[in-house]
N, C-alpha and C positions, 0 to 999 in steps of 0.2 A: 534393104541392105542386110549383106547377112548378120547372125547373134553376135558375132564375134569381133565387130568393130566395137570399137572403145566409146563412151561420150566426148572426148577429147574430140578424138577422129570423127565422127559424127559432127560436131559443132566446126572445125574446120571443112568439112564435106558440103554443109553446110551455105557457109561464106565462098565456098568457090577459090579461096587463095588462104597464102597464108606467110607474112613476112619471118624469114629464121634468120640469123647469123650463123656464117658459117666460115671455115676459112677454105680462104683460097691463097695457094701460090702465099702461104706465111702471113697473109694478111686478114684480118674481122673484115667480111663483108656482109652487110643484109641483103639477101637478097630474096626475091617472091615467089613461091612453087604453087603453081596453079594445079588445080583438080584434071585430071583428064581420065578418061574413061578410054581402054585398052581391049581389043576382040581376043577372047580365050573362048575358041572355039564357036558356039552359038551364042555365049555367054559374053559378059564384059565385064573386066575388073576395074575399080577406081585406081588412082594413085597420086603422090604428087609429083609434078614436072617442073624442071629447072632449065631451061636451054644454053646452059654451062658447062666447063666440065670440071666435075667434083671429082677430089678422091676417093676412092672406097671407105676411108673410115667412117670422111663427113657423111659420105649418105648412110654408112648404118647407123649412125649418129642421130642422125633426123628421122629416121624410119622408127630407131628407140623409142623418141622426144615422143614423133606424135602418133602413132601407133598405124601407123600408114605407109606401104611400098612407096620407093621414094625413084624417080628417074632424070637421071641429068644425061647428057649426050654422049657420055662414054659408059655406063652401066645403069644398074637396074639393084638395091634392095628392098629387104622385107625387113620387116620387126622380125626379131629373132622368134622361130618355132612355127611362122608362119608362110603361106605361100598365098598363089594368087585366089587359087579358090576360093578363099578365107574373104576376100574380098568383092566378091560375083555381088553384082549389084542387078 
């Protein structure tokens, strides 16, 4: 993994999942974002995956929390300053 993952991220990367609260539609929900690994090129980036649809804040929300590109079925973020590269595993 590259230098630039966090221990946090690492120990989530880790266990393969990870339960967050997050809202939806006004409501606390827990829900589980699993590890998945993405083709960038030759390469592949990690990230976590939700098969929901979140809104943009939650996901940079949780891309924050755990220092890790986050993807639910309508978008895609990063931890702020970061991109997928960052993540090439």
């Amino acid at each position: 993994m590259g230098p630039m993952i966090e221990e946090k991220a690492r120990r989530i990367l880790g266990a393969g999942s990870i339960k967050i609260r997050v809202s939806r539609s006004g409501m606390l929900q827990q829900l589980t974002f699993r590890v998945k690994r993405v083709k960038l090129g030759p390469d592949e980036f990690v990230e976590l995956y939700v098969g929901r649809v979140l809104e943009m804040g939650e996901l940079k929300k949780v891309a924050k929390e755990t220092g890790l590109p986050v993807e639910s079925e309508n978008g895609r973020a990063f931890p702020e300053g970061k991109g997928a590269k960052d993540f090439v595993v």
